[in-house]
C-alpha positions as CSV (number, residue, x, y, z in Angstrom):
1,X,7.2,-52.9,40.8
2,X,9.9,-55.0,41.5
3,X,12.4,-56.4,38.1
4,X,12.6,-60.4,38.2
5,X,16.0,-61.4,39.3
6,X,17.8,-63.7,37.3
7,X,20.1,-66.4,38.4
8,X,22.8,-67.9,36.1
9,X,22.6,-71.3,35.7
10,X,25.2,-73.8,37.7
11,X,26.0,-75.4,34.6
12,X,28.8,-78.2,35.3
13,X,29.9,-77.6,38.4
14,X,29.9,-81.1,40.6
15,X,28.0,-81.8,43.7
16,X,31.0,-81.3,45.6
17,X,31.3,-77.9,44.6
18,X,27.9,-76.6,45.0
19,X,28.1,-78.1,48.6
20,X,31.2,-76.1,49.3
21,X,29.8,-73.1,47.8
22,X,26.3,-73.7,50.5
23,X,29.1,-74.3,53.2
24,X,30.4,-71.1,52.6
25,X,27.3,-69.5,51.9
26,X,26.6,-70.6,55.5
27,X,29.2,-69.0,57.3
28,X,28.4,-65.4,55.5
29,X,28.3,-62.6,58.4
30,X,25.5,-60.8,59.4
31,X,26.5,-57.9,57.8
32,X,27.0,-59.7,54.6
33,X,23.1,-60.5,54.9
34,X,22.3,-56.5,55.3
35,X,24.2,-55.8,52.1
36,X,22.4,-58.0,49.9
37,X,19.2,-56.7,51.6
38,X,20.2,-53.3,50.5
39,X,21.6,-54.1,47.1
40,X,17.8,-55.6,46.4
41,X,16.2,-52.6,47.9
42,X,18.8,-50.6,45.5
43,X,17.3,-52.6,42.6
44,X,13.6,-51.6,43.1
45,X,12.5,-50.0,40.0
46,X,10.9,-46.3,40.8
47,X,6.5,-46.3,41.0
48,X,5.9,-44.1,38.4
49,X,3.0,-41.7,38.5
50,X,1.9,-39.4,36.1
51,X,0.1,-36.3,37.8
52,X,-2.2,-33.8,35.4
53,X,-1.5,-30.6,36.3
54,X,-3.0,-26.8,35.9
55,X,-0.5,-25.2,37.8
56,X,-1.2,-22.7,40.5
57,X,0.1,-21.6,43.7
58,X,-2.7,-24.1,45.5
59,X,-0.6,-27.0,44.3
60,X,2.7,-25.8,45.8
61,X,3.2,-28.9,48.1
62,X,3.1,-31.2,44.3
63,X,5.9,-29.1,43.3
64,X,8.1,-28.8,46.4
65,X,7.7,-32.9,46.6
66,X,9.1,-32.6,43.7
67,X,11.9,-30.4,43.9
68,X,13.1,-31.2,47.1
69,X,13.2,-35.1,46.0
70,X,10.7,-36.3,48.7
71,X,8.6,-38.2,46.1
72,X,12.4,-40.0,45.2
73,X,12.4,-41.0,48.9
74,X,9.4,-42.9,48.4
75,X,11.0,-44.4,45.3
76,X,8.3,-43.1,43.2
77,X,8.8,-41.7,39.9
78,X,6.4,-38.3,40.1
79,X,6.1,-36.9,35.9
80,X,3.7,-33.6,35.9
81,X,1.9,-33.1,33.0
82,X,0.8,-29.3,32.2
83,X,-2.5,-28.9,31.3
84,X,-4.8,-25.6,31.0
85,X,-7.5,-25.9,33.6
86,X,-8.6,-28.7,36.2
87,X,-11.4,-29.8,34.0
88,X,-8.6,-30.9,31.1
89,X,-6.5,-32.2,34.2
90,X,-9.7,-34.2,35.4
91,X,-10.0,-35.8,31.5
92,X,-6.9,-36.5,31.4
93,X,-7.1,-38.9,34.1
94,X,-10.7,-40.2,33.1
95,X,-9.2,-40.8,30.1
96,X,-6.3,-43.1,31.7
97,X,-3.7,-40.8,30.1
98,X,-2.4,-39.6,33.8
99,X,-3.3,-41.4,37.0
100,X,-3.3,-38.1,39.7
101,X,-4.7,-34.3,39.4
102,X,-5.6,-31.5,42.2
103,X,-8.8,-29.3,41.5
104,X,-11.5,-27.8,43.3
105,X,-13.3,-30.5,45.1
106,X,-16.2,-29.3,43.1
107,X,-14.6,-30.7,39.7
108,X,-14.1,-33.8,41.7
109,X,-17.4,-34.6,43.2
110,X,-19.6,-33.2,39.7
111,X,-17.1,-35.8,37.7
112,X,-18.0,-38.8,40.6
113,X,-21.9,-37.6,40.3
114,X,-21.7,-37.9,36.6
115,X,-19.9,-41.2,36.8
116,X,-16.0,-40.9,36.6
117,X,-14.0,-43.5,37.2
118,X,-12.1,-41.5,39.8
119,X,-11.8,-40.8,43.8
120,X,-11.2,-38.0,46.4
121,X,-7.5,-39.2,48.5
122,X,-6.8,-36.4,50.1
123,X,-7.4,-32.6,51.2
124,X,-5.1,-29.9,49.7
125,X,-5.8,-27.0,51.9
126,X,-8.2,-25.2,54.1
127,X,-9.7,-23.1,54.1
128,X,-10.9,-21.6,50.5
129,X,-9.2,-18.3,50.1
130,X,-11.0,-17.6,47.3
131,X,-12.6,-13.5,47.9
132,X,-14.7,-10.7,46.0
133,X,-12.0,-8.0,45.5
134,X,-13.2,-4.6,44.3
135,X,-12.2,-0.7,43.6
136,X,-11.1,1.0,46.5
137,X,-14.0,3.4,45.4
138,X,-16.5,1.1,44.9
139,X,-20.5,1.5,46.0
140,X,-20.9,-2.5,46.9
141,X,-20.6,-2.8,50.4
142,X,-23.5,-4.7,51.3
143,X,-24.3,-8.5,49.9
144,X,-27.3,-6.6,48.8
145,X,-25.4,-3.9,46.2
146,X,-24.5,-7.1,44.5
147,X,-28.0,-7.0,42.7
148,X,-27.6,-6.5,39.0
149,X,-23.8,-6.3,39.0
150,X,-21.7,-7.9,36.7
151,X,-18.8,-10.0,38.5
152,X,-15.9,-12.0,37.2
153,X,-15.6,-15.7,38.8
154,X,-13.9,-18.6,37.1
155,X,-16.8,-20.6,36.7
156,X,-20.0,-21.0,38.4
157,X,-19.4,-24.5,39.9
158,X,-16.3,-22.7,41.8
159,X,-16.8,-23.3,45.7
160,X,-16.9,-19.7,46.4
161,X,-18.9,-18.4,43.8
162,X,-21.3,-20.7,44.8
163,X,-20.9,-19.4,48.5
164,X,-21.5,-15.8,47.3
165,X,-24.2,-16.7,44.6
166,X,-26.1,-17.8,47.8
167,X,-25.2,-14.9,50.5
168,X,-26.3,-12.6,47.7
169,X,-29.7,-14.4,47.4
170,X,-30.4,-14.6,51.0
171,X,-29.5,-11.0,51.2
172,X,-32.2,-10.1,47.9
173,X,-29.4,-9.7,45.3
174,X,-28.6,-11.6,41.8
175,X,-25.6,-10.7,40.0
176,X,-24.8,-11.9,36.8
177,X,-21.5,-13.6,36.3
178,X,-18.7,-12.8,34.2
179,X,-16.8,-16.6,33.0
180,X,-13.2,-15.2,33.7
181,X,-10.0,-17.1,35.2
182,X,-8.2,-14.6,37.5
183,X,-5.5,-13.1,35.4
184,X,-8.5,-11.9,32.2
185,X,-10.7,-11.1,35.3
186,X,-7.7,-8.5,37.1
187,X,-7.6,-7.2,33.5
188,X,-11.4,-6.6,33.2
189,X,-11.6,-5.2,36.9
190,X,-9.1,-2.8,35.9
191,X,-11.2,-1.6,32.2
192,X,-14.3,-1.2,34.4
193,X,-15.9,-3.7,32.2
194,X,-16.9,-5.8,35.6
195,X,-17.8,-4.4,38.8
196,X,-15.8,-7.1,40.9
197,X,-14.2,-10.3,40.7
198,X,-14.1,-13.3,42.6
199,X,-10.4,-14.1,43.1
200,X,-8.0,-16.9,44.6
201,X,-4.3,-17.0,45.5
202,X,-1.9,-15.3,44.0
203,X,-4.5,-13.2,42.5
204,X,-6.0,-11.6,45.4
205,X,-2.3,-10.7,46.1
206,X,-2.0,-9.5,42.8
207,X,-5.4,-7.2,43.4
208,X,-4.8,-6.3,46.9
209,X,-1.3,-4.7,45.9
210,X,-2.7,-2.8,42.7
211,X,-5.0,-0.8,45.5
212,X,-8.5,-3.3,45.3
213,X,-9.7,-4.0,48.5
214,X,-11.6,-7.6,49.6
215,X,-15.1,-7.8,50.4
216,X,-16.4,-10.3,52.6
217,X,-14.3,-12.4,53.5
218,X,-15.4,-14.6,56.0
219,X,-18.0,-15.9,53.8
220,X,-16.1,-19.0,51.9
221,X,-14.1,-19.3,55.0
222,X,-15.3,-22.7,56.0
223,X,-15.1,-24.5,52.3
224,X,-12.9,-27.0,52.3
225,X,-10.4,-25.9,49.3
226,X,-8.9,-28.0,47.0
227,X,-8.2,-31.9,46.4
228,X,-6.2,-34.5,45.4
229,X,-7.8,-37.2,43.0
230,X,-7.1,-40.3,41.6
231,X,-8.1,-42.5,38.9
232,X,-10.4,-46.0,40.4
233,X,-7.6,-47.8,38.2
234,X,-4.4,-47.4,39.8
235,X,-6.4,-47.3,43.0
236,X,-7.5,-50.8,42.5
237,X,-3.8,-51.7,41.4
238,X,-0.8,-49.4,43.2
239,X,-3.0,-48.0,46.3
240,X,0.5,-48.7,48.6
241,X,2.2,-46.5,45.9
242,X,-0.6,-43.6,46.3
243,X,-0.3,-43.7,49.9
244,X,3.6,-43.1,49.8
245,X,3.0,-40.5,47.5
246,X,0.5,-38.9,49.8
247,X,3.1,-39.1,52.6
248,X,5.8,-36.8,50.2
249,X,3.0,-34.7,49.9
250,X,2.7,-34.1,53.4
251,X,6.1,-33.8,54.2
252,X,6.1,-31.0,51.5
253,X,3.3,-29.5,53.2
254,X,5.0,-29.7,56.9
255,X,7.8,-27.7,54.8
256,X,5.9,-25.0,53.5
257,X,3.7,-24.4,56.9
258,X,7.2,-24.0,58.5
259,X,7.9,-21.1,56.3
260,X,5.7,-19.9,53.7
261,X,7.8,-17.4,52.8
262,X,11.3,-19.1,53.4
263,X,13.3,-18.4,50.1
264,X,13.3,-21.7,48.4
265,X,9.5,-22.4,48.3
266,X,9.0,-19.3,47.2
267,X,11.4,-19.4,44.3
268,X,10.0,-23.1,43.5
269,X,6.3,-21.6,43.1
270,X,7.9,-18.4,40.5
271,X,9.2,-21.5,39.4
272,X,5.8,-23.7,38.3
273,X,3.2,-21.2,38.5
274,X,5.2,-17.9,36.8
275,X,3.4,-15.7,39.7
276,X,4.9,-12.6,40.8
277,X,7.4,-13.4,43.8
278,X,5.8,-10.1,45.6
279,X,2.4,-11.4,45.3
280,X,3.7,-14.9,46.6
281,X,5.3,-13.4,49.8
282,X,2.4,-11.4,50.2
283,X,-0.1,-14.3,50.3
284,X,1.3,-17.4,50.9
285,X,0.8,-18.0,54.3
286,X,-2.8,-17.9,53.2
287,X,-2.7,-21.5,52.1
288,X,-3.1,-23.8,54.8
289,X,-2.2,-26.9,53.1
290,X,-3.3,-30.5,55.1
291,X,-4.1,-33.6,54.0
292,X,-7.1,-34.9,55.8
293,X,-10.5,-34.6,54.2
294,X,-12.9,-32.5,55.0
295,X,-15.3,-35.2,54.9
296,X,-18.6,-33.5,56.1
297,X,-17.4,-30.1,54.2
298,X,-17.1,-32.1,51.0
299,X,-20.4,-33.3,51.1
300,X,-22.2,-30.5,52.2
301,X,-20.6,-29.0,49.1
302,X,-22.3,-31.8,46.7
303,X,-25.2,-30.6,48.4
304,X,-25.2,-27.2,47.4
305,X,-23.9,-29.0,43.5
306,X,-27.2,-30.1,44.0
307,X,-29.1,-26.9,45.0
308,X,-27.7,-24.8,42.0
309,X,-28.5,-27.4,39.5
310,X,-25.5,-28.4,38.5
311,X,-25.3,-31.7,39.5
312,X,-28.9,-34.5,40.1
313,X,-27.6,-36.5,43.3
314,X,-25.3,-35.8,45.5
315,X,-22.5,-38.7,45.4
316,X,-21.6,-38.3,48.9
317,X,-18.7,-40.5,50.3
318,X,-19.1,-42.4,47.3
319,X,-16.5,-39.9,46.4
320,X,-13.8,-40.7,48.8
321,X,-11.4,-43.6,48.4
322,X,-11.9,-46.9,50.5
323,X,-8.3,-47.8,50.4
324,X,-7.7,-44.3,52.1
325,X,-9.7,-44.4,54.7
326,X,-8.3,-44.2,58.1
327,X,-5.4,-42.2,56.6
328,X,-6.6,-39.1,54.9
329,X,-10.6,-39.5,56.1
């Protein structure tokens, strides 16, 4: 958004004058020219967007954008608001109070299916890392000694749960789930009060270096994980704006890819998340972040919205941004 510039008035100055001032005005150097270019570009006022945010280590390019001052080189004006889960971070924008949130794509494309006034601009990562982590000592080995176990997942709309809810049926099991985010499911693992848990970065690190072990992990392998959504009003109005902001985040992500572990992103996501740096080293290079949508993942995951009941129709690429097509889809 560019300020109106305001030009004092001539007041009395004669007609001679004011040609002698165009005269000179005239023979102004090249260079002269470049510096009030500049000065003008100086004066843009910053875009600012408000992102709604439930921090986790899957949103670690939104935090080194905005550490590193890449969203500043964009002259955007990037202000995170915490929330407590991505369904608070989804109402927050349906509600107009934020503009921007990352979630689960399924959180996303249920809110499009249902009727939000938002849109799908970009991938975050792929692929889900999301895995069943159990005792060491465990008797589940087979997708079939799932049947009648009790196992934590954060909620049954969550890409892999839904990935394993359907293994488990093909292979003749049903196992009841247990509502729990990943810190209260670790906890609940560890009290024997579930018999496995469905886990996602950092807290399969967190699992895996207490002594759990992962259980099939090649079966949410191929979900795409993880996107970045924005509300249908400052897409109609600042889509240039969203498309520079897009371009930080990929910048940020060129920077993590080159070094998952390099010192400074990991101290930026202890930073914003409050992980353990172990469990950050130990996973991060787990995240493959990107920002191309996986168009034809996405969808077949509305289907399977679809297939569990949690959704009627499937909104299809009715959930993907026009004014972003050809850049991130």
């Amino acid at each position: 958004m560019k300020r109106k510039s305001r030009f004092k008035a001539l007041g009395t100055l004669t007609v001679a004058a004011a040609l002698l001032i165009g005269t000179l005005a005239g023979c102004q150097t090249s260079s002269g020219q470049d510096e009030q270019v500049n000065n003008a570009s100086d004066d843009k006022e910053a875009f600012k967007i408000i992102v709604a945010d439930a921090s986790t280590t899957h949103h670690l390019n939104l935090y080194v954008a905005q550490e590193l001052g890449l969203f500043e080189k964009y002259n955007l004006d990037v202000q995170i608001e915490s929330v407590e889960d991505n369904t608070a971070a989804r109402d927050l924008v349906v509600s107009g109070k934020a503009d921007v949130f990352w979630s689960c794509p399924t959180v996303a494309i249920a809110a499009v299916a249902n009727g939000a006034p938002i849109k799908a601009i970009s991938q975050v990562k792929r692929p889900c890392t999301s895995v069943l982590v159990v005792p060491q000592d465990s008797p589940i080995t087979e997708l079939s000694d799932l049947d009648g176990k009790n196992i934590a997942g954060i909620s049954p709309t969550c890409e892999a749960v839904i990935s394993i809810t359907l293994a488990a049926e093909e292979a003749g099991a049903n196992f009841l789930l247990e509502r729990l985010a990943g810190g209260p499911a670790i906890v609940a693992l560890e009290s024997g009060a579930v018999d496995g848990a469905i886990l996602e970065e950092p807290h399969v690190s967190i699992a895996e270096l207490a002594g759990y072990k992962v259980l099939f992990p090649t079966i949410s392998e191929n979900i795409p994980c993880r996107t970045i959504n924005a509300s249908d009003n400052i897409l109609a109005s600042n889509s240039a704006e969203l498309q520079d902001f897009i371009k930080a985040i990929n910048e940020a992500n060129e920077k993590i890819l080159a070094n998952p572990t390099a010192d400074d992103i990991v101290e930026i996501a202890v930073k914003y998340t409050g992980a353990p740096e172990e469990a950050i080293r130990h996973g991060n290079d787990r995240l493959k972040f990107q920002i191309e949508l996986d168009v034809e993942g996405l969808i077949q995951l509305g289907e399977e919205l679809v297939k569990t009941g949690n959704i009627k129709e499937n909104p299809g690429d009715t959930i993907f941004s026009d004014s972003f097509k050809g850049i991130t889809w």
